[in-house]
Structures are given as C-alpha cells and as structure tokens.
C-alpha distance (Angstrom), angle and dihedral (degrees) to the residues before:
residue distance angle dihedral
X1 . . .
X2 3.74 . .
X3 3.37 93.4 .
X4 3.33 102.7 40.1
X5 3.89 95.1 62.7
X6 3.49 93.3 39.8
X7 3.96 82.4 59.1
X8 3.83 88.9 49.4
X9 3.61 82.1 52.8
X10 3.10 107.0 51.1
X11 4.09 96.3 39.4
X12 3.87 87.9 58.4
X13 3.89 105.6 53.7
X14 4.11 85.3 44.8
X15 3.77 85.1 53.6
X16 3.74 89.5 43.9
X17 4.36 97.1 39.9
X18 4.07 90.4 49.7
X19 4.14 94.6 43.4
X20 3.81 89.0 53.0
X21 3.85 89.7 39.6
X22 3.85 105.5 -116.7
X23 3.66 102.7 119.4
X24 3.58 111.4 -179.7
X25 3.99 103.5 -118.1
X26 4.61 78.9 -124.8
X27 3.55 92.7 58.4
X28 3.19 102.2 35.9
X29 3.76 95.0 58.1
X30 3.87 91.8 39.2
X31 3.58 99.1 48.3
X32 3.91 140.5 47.8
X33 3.96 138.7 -129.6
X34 4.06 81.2 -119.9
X35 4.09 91.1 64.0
X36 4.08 92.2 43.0
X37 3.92 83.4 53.8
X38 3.86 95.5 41.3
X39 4.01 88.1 55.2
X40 3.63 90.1 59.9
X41 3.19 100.5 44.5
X42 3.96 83.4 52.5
X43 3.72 91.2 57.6
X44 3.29 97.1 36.6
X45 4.32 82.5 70.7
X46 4.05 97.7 -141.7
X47 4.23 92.5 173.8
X48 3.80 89.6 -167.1
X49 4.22 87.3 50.5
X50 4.33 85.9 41.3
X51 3.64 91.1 58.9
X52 3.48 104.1 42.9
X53 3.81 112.6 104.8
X54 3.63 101.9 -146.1
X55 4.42 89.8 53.7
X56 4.10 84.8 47.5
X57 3.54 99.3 55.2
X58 3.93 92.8 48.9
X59 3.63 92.7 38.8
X60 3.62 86.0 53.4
X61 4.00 93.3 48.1
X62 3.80 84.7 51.3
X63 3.92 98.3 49.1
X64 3.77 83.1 53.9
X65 3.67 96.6 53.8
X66 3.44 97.7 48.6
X67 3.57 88.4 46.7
X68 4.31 85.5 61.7
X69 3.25 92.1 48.6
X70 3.64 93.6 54.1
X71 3.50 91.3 59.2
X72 4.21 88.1 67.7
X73 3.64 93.3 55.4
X74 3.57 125.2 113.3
X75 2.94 120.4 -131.0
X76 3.78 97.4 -106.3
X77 3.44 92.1 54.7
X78 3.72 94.6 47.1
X79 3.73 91.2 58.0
X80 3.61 92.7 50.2
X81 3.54 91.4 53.1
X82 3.86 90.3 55.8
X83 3.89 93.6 44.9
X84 4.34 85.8 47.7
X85 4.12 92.2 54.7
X86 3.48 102.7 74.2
X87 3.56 91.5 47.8
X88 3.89 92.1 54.0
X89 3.26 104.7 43.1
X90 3.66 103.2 10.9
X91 4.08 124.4 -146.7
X92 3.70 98.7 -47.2
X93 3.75 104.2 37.7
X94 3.81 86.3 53.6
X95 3.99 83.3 44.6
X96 3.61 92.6 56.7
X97 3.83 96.6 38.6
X98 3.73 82.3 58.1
X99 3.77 97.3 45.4
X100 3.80 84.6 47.1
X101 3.83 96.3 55.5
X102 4.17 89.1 49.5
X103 3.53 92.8 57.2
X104 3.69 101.7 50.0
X105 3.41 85.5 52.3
X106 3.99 93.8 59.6
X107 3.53 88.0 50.4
C-alpha cells in the first residue's frame, strides 16, 4: 500500500514538474515523454485503454521507472513531488493511478 501511493506520488509531481517545464535534470534523463503521457492516460481512467494488454505492460515498465528514479530524490524534492500531485491530477486521477498500480500487481 506503501508503495503504491508513494508511486501515485511520485507519478503526479513528474506530471506536474514536466507540464510547467522544470524537469529535474534526474528525471529527465531517467524517464521518457512516453511515461509522462502513460500517467495521464492512467488517471485519466479509459477502462477500454486499462484493460488492454499491450498499454499494461508499458504502463507497468513506466511505474517501475519512475519508481528508480524516486530512489535519487532528495528529500526536498521528494516532498515537493508529493505536495505537486494533487494539483496535477487531483483526488481521483491520483485515485485511479493508485487503483491502477494494485491491479497490475494481481496480475
């Protein structure tokens, strides 16, 4: 459960750094304009997109690469990514991401 919102976490202040255009110089190197999209396509909940095979195996590559570069952060800029998440996603696309990350790991 841990984890899992930390994920959330995490996936929603990358969302939020790259839209304003402040990429950390970390995760910009570590991750790809392919995982920022596959986050919000994650909270954007598209249940025919969520079930496809093909979009869960590369979400699931991108949830664990931003879970890597998490473990770089300071801890500054990990609590700023926290703080950022509700603002990008808001309550339910950090809901879904969340409800997302639990059932790829059931599968």
């Amino acid at each position: 459960m841990k984890t899992a919102a930390v994920l959330v976490l995490l996936a929603g202040l990358v969302a939020f750094v790259y839209a304003v255009g402040e990429v950390n110089e970390i995760l910009e190197k570590q991750l790809e304009k392919r995982d920022l999209e596959n986050l919000q396509r994650i909270a954007n909940g598209d249940k025919e997109l969520l079930e496809d095979p093909v979009f869960r195996a590369e979400a699931g590559k991108t949830l664990k690469r931003i879970k890597r570069a998490s473990k770089s952060m300071t801890p500054e800029d990990y609590q700023k990514l926290r703080l950022s998440i509700a603002k990008y996603t808001g309550p339910q696309g950090a809901k879904k991401i969340m409800t997302f990350t639990k059932m790829l790991k059931k599968k």
